[in-house]
C-alpha positions as CSV (number, residue, x, y, z in Angstrom):
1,X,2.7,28.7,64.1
2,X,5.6,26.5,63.1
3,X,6.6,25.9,59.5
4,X,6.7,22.9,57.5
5,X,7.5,21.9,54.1
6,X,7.3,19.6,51.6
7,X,9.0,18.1,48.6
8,X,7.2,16.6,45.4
9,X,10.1,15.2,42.8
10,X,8.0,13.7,39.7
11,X,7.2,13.3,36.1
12,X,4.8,14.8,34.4
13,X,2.8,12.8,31.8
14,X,5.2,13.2,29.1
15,X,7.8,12.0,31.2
16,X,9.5,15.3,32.4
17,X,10.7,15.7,35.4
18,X,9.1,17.9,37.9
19,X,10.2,19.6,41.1
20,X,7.8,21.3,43.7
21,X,9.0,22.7,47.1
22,X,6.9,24.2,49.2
23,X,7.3,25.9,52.8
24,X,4.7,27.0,54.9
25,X,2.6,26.8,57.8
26,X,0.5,23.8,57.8
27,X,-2.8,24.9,59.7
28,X,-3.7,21.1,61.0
29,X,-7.6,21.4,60.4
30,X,-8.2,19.0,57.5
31,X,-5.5,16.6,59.4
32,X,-4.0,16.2,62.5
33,X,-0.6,15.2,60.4
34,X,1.8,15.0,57.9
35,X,1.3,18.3,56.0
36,X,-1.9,17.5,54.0
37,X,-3.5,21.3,54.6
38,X,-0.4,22.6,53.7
39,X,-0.5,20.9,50.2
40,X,-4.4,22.0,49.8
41,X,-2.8,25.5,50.7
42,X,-0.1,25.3,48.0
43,X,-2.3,23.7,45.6
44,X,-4.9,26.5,46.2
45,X,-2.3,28.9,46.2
46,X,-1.1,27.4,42.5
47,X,-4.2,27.9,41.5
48,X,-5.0,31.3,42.0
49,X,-2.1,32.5,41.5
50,X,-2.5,31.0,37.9
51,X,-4.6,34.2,36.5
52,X,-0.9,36.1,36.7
53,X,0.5,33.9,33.3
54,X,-3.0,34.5,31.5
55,X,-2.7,37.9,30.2
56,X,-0.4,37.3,27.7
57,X,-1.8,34.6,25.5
58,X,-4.8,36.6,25.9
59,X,-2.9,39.6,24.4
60,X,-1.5,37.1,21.7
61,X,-5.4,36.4,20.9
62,X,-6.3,33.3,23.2
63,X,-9.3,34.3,24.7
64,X,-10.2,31.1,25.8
65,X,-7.0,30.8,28.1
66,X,-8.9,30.8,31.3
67,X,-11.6,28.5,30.2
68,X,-8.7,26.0,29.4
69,X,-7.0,26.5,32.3
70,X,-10.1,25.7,34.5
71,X,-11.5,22.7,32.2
72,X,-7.6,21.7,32.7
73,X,-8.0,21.8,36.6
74,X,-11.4,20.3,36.8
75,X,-9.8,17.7,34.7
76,X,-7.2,16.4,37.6
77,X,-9.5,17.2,39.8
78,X,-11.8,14.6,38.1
79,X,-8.6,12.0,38.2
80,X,-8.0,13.0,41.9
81,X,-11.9,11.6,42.6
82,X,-10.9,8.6,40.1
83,X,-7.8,7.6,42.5
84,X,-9.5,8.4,45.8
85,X,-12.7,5.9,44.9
86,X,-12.7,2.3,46.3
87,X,-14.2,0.8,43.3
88,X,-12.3,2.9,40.5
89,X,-13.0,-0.2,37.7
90,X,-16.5,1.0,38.1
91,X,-15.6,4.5,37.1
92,X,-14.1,3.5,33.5
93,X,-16.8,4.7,31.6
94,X,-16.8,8.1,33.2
95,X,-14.8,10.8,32.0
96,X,-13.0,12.9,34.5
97,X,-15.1,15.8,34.3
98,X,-17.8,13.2,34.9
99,X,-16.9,12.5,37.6
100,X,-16.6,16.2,38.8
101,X,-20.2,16.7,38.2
102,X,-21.3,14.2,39.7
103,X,-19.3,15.0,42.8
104,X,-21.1,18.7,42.2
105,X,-24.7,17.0,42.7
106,X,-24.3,14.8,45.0
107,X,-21.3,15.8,47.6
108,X,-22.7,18.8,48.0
109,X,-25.7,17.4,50.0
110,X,-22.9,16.4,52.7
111,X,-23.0,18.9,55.3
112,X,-19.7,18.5,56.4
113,X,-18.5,19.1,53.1
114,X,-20.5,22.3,53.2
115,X,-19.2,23.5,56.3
116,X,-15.7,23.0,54.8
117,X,-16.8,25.0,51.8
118,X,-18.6,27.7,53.6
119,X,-15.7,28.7,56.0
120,X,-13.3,28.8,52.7
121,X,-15.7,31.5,51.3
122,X,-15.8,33.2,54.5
123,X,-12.1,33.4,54.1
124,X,-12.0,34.0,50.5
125,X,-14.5,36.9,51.3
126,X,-12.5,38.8,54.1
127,X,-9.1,38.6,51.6
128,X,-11.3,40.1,49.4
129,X,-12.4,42.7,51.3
130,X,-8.5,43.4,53.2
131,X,-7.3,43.4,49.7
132,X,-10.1,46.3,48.5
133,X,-9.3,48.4,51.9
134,X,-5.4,48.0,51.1
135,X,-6.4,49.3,48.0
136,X,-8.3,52.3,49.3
137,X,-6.3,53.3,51.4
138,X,-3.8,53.6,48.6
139,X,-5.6,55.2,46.8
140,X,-6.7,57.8,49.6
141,X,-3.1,58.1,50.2
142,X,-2.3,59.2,46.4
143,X,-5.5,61.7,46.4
144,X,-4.0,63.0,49.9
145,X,-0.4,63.4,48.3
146,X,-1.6,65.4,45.2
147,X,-4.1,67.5,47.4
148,X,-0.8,68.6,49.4
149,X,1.5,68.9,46.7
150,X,-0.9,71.4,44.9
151,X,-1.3,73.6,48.3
């Protein structure tokens, strides 16, 4: 497949600027153009990536780094469903995570949204399971190499 990319050049809500690149293979399933799967897939990507940089303010005693981290991503998440309604004035009196549970009860029902959810397990699931036969066969490897070197 052919690569794309994309450029996001920003502020963040203090005013800093922000650069993202990103360069990768845009699958075309969510939309026939312009690169939106690829920024789900970077944005997914971000995301679970994110558990590397938690260790360490958890060794400093911040055990509650994760559980900000996620509240913090449910947060825009709850902005993104803000921005995407027709009707946002209606939504003032909602918080953002709010309006993530609500999305939770009710879009959930859709069963298109569910097939879209269903096939990203399926393909969260079979990482998983690559990642823990990598892993084996490591491991098998290492066994293997002490076995011979003690013959």
């Amino acid at each position: 497949m052919e690569k794309s990319w994309f450029k996001v050049h920003s502020v963040d809500r203090k005013g800093n600027d922000i650069m993202i690149k990103c360069e990768g293979v845009d699958d075309q399933e969510l939309a026939h153009f312009g690169g939106l799967d690829l920024h789900v897939k970077a944005t997914k990507t971000l995301i679970s990536d994110s558990q590397n940089g938690m260790s360490f303010p958890e060794k400093e005693g911040d055990y509650n780094i994760g559980n900000k981290v996620v509240a913090l991503y449910l947060n825009e998440i709850g902005e993104l469903l803000r921005n995407l309604s027709i009707d946002s004035d209606y939504l003032t009196e909602y918080s953002n995570i709010d309006l993530v549970k609500m999305y939770l009860e009710n879009e959930l029902k859709n069963p298109e949204i569910v097939r879209v959810i269903e096939k990203d397990n399926a393909e969260i699931q079979q990482e998983r399971e690559e990642i823990e036969q990598e892993e084996k066969e490591m491991w098998n490897g290492f066994v293997e190499g002490l076995k011979n070197r003690d013959m």
